[in-house]
C-alpha positions as CSV (number, residue, x, y, z in Angstrom):
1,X,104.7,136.1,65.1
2,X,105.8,136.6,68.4
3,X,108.9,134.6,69.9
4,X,109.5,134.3,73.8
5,X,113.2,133.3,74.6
6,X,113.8,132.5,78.0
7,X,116.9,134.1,80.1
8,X,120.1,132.5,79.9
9,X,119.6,131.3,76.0
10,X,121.8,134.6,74.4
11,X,122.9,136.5,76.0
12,X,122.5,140.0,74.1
13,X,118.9,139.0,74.1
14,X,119.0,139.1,78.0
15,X,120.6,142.3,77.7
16,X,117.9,144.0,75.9
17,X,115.0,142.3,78.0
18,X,116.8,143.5,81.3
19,X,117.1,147.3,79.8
20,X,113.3,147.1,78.9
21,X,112.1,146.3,82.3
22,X,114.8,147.7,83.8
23,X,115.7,151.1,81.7
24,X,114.5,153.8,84.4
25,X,116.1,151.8,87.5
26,X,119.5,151.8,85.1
27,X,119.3,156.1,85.0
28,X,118.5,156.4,88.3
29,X,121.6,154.3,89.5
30,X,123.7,156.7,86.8
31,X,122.2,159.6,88.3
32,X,123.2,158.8,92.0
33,X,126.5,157.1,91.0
34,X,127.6,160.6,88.6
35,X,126.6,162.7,91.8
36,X,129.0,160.8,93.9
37,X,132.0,160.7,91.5
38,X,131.9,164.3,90.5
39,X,130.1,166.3,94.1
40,X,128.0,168.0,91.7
41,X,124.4,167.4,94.4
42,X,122.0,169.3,92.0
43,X,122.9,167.0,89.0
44,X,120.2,165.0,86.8
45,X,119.9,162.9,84.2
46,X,116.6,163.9,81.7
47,X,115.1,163.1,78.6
48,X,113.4,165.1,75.9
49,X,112.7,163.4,71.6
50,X,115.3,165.5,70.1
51,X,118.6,165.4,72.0
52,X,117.1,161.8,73.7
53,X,119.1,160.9,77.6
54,X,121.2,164.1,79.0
55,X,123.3,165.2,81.9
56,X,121.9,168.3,82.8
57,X,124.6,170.5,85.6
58,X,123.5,174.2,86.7
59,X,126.4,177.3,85.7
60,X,126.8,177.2,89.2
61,X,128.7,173.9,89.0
62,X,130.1,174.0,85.4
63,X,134.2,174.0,87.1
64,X,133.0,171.1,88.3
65,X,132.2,169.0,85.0
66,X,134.7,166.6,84.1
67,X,136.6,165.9,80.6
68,X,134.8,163.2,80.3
69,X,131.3,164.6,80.0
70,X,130.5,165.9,76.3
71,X,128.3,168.8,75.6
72,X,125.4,168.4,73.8
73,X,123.0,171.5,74.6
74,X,123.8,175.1,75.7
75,X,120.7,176.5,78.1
76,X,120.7,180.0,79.8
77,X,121.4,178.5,83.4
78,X,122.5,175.3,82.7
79,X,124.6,172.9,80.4
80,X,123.4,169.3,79.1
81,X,126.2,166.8,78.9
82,X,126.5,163.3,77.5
83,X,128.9,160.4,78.6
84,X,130.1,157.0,76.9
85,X,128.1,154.8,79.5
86,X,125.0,157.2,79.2
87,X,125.1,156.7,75.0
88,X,125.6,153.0,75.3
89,X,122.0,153.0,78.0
90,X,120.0,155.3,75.2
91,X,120.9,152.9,72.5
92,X,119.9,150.0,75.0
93,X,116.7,151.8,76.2
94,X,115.3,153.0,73.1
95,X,116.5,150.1,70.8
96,X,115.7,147.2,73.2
97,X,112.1,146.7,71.6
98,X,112.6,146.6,67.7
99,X,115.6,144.4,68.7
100,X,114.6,142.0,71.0
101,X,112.1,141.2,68.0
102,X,115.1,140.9,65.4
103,X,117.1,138.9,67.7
104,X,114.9,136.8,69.0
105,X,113.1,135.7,66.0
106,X,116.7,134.9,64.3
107,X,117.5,132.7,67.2
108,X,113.9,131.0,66.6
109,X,114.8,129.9,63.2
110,X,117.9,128.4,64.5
111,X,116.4,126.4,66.8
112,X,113.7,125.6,64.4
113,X,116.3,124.5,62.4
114,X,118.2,122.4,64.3
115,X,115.7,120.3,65.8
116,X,114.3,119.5,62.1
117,X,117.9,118.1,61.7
118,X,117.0,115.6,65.1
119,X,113.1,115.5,64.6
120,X,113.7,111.7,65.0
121,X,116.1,111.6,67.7
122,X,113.9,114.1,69.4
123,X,111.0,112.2,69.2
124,X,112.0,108.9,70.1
125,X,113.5,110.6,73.0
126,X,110.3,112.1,74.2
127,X,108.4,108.9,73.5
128,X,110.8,106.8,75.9
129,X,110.6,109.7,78.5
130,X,106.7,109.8,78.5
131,X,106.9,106.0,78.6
132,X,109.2,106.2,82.0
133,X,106.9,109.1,83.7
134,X,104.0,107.0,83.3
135,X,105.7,104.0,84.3
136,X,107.3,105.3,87.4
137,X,103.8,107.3,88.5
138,X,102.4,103.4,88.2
139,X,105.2,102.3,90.6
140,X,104.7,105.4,92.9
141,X,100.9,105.0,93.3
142,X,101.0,101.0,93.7
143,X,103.9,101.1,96.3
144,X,102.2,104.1,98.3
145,X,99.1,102.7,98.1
146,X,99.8,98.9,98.6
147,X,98.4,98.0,94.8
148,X,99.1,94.4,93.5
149,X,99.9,93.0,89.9
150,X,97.0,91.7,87.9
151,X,97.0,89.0,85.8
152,X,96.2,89.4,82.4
153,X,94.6,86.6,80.1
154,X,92.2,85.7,77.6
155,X,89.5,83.9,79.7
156,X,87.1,86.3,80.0
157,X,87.0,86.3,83.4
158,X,87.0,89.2,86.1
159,X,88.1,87.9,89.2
160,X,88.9,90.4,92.0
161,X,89.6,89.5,95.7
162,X,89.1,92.6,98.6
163,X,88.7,95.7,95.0
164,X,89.1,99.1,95.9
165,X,88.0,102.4,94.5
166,X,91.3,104.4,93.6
167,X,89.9,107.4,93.7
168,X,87.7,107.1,97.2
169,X,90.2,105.1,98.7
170,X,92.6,108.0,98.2
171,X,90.3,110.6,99.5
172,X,89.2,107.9,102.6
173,X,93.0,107.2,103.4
174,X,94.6,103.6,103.5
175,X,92.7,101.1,105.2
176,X,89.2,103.3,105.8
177,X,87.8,101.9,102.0
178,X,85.5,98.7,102.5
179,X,87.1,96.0,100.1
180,X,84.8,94.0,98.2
181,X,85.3,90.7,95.8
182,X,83.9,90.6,91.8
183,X,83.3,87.8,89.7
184,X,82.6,87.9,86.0
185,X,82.8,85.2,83.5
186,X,81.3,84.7,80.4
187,X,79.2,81.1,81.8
188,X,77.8,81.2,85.2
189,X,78.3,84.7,86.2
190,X,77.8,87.3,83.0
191,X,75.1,89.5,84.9
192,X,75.2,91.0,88.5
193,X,72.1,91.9,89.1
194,X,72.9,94.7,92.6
195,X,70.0,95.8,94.6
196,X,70.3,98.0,97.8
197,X,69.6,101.7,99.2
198,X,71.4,105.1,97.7
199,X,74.4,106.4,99.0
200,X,74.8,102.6,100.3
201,X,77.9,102.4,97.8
202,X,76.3,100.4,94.5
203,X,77.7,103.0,92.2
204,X,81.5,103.1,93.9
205,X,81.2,99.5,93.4
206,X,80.7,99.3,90.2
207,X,82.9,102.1,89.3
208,X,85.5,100.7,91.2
209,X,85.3,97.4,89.0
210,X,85.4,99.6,85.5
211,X,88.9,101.4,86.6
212,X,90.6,98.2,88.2
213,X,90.0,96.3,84.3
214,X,91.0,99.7,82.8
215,X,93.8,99.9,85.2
216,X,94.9,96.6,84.6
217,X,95.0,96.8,80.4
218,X,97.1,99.4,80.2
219,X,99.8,98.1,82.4
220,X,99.0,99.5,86.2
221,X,99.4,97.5,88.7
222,X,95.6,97.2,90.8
223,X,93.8,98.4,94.5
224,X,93.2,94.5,95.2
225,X,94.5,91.9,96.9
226,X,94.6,89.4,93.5
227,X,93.4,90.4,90.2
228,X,92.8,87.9,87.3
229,X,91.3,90.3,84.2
230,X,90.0,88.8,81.3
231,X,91.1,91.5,78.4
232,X,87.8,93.2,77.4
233,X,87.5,94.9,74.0
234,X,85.1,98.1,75.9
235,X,84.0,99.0,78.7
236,X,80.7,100.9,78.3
237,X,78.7,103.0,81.5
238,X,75.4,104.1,82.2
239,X,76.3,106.1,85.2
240,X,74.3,108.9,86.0
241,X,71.7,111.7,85.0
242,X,72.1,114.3,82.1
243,X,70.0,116.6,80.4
244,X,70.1,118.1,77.1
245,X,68.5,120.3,76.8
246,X,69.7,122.8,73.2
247,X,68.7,119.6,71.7
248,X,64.9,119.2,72.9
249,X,66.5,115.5,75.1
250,X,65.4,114.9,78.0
251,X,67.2,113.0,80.8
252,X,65.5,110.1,79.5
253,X,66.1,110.6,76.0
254,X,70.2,110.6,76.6
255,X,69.3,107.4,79.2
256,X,67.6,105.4,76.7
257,X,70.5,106.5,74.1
258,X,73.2,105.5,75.8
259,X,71.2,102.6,76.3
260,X,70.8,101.7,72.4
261,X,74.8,102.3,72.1
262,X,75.8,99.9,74.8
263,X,73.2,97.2,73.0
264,X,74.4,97.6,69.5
265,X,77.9,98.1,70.6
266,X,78.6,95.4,73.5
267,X,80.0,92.0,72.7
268,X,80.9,89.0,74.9
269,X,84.2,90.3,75.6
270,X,82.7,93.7,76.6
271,X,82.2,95.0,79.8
272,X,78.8,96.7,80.8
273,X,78.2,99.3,83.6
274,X,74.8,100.0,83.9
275,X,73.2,101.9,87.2
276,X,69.7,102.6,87.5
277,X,68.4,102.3,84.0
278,X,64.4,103.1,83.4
279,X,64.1,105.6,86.2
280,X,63.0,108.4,84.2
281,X,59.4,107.2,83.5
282,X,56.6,105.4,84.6
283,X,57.4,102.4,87.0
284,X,56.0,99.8,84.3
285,X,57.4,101.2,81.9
286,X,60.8,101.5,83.3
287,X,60.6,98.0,85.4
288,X,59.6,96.6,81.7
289,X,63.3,97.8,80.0
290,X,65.1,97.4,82.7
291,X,63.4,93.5,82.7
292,X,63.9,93.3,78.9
293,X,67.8,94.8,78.6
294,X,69.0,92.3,81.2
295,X,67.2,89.3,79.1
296,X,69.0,91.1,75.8
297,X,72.4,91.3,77.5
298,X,72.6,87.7,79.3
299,X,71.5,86.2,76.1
300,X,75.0,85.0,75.0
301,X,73.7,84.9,71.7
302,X,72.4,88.3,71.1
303,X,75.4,90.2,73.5
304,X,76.4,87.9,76.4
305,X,78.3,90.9,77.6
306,X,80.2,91.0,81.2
307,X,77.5,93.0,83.2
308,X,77.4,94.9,86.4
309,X,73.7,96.3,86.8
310,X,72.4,98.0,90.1
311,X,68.6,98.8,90.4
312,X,65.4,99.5,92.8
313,X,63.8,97.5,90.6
314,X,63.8,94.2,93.1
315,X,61.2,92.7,90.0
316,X,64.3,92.1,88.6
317,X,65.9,89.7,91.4
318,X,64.0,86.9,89.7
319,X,65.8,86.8,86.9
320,X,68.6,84.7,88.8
321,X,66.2,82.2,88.8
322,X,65.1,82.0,85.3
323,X,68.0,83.1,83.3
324,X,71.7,81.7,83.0
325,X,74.3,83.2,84.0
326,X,72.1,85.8,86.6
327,X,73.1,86.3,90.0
328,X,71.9,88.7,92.7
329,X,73.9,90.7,94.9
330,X,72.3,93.7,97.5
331,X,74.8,96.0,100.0
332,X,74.7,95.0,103.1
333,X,72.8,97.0,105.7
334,X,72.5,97.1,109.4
335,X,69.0,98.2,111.0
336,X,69.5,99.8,114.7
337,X,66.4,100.4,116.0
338,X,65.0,103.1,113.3
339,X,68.2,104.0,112.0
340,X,70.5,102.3,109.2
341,X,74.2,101.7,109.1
342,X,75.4,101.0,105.2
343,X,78.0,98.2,106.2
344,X,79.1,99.0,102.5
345,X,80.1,94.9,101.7
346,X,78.2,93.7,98.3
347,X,76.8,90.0,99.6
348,X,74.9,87.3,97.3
349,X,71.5,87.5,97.2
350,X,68.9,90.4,96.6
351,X,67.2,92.3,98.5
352,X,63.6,94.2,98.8
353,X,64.5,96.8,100.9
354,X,65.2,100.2,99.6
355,X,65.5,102.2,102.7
356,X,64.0,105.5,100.6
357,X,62.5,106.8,104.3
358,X,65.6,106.3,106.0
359,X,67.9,107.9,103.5
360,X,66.1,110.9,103.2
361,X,66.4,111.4,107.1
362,X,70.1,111.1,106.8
363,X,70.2,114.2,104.1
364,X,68.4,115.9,106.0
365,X,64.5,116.2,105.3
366,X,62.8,117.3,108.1
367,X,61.2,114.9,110.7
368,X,58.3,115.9,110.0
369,X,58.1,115.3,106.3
370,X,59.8,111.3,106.8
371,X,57.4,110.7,110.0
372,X,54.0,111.4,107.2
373,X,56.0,109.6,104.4
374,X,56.3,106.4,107.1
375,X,52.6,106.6,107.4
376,X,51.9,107.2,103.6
377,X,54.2,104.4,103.4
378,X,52.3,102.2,105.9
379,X,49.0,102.8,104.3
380,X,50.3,102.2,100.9
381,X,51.6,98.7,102.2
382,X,48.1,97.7,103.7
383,X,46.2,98.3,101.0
384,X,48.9,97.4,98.5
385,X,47.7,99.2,95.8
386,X,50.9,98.9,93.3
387,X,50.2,94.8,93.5
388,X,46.8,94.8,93.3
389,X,46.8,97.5,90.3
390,X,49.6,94.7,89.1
391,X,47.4,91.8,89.9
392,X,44.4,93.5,88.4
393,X,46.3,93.7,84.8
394,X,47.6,90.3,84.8
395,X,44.0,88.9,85.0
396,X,42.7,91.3,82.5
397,X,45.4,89.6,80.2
398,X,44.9,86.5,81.4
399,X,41.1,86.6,80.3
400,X,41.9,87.9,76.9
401,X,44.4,84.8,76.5
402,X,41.4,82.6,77.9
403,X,39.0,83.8,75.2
């Protein structure tokens, strides 16, 4: 077992550490200082595993040797001498290993020892200090960054005036993140249905709502101008893509898992993140579960669950008119000429518009590749093949139910 004191704790301990790392520094200081006090130039200070450290004066110099220096070794040309101070830096030297080991183990016990005697005291002092550094970095964040106090109750309700991302707004600087307002209830508002372009800020949004209810329950103040949080038992997220792939799932596979968690998990005090669900297949097929998780989840019988649910599936935009508690919300965009401007602000009401084209020329893609997809686009929209293909099926089945 190896123990690591630091200096300052004992102080023979520091002694030994010093003459390990310091040993050959410590003779060379001897060497120059022995030089000066006896005027013998030619003098030295070796080493060899039998006789160990040595003073070693030519016979040229011998009258000049004083009493203190004790002789240890007779050569043809030269004598080897000891002294008192040279002795004591051998045993220091050589020993400083095998006994910083000893010594510092011993002391480890001790202390071991000792704080078993104030285990108790010890930890209920660490558990009030932990307590007041998390405390006091809530203060320091929501006094730098102008936070406010949420109110906490049992209503069910999220209600957020001008919410900010903590995290973007951070990187953004004060007053550069676009505040936006949230309402959640467990009546007329359980599912926000948001529609929109990428990059237009959907997914900050909805983030941003997830960490001001987290932030809230475990005592932070909150980036909002007023704050009225509902307690929520989970807070569950379908945010983002992931393979994986050493077990044979694709990125639909861990979707549709996550998925089946949130649905047999999620209660009417829960709170439910979901962004872009049903991408990863077919357009029917992933228009049809997107379509038939928003029925399950703002059925307050089967989940009823507080639910913030961005898609480019503008289908889904008419559930606000068939099922309670639905309501449709798109980011605001402005259109300058050819170009877009994400204004950022979430807005009621849906939107058809996903601004694919457009978003593509702002990463990047060559002009030439978004000028054919505007025209692929354009012919597509004449012959509106997706709704007639759609309109085509829904006769076929209203035939079959005719017969």
């Amino acid at each position: 077992m190896v123990v690591l004191l630091n200096f300052g704790y004992d102080e023979e301990i520091d002694k030994l550490k010093t003459a390990q790392t310091n040993g050959k520094t410590w003779l060379v200081q001897l060497e120059v200082e022995e030089k000066k006090k006896t005027g013998i130039k030619n003098l030295k200070v070796g080493f060899n595993k039998i006789f160990g450290y040595y003073i070693e004066v030519t016979r040229s110099n011998l009258d000049q040797v004083p009493e203190r220096f004790i002789r240890k070794q007779t050569l043809a040309n030269a004598e080897r001498y000891i002294t008192e101070e040279l002795k004591n830096l051998e045993n220091q030297i050589l020993g400083a290993e095998e006994k910083v080991v000893v010594l510092e183990y011993e002391a480890f016990i001790k202390i071991r020892e000792e704080i078993a005697k104030n285990i108790r005291r010890l930890q209920k002092t660490s558990e009030i200090l932990s307590s007041l550094d998390v405390l006091s970095s809530f203060a320091a964040v929501a006094e730098d960054m102008n936070y406010c106090m949420p109110s906490i109750n049992n209503s069910g309700e999220i209600h957020i005036e001008n919410g900010r991302h903590p995290v973007i707004e951070k990187i953004l600087g004060a007053g550069s993140f676009v505040e936006n307002d949230t309402i959640l209830d467990k009546e007329e508002n359980r599912l926000s249905i948001i529609t929109g372009p990428n990059m237009a800020g959907k997914s900050t949004y909805m983030r941003q709502v997830a960490l001001i209810t987290l932030m809230a329950q475990v005592g932070s103040f909150v980036p909002a101008t007023v704050a009225k949080i509902g307690v929520v038992d989970k807070i569950f997220t379908r945010v983002g893509a992931s393979d994986d792939l050493s077990m044979g799932q694709s990125t639909f596979m861990v979707e549709m898992m996550e998925v089946a968690n949130i649905l047999k998990e999620a209660t009417n005090n829960s709170l439910v993140i979901l962004d872009e669900i049903g991408r990863g297949t077919s357009t029917y097929d992933g228009l049809s579960i997107a379509w038939a998780v928003s029925e399950f989840i703002a059925d307050k019988e089967k989940c009823g669950a507080k639910t913030v649910f961005a898609t480019h599936y503008h289908e889904l935009t008419e559930l606000e008119d068939t099922l309670e508690g639905v309501k449709n919300y798109s980011i605001a965009v402005k259109e300058k000429g050819e170009d877009i401007i994400f204004l950022r602000k979430i807005v009621k009401g849906g939107t058809d518009e996903s601004y694919g084209i457009h978003v593509a020329k702002l990463a990047g893609v060559p002009n030439v590749v978004t000028q054919k997809a505007n025209e692929i686009l354009s012919s597509l929209e004449r012959k509106n093949m997706l709704t007639g293909k759609k309109q085509e099926k829904q006769s076929k089945k209203q035939v079959e139910r005719t017969v």
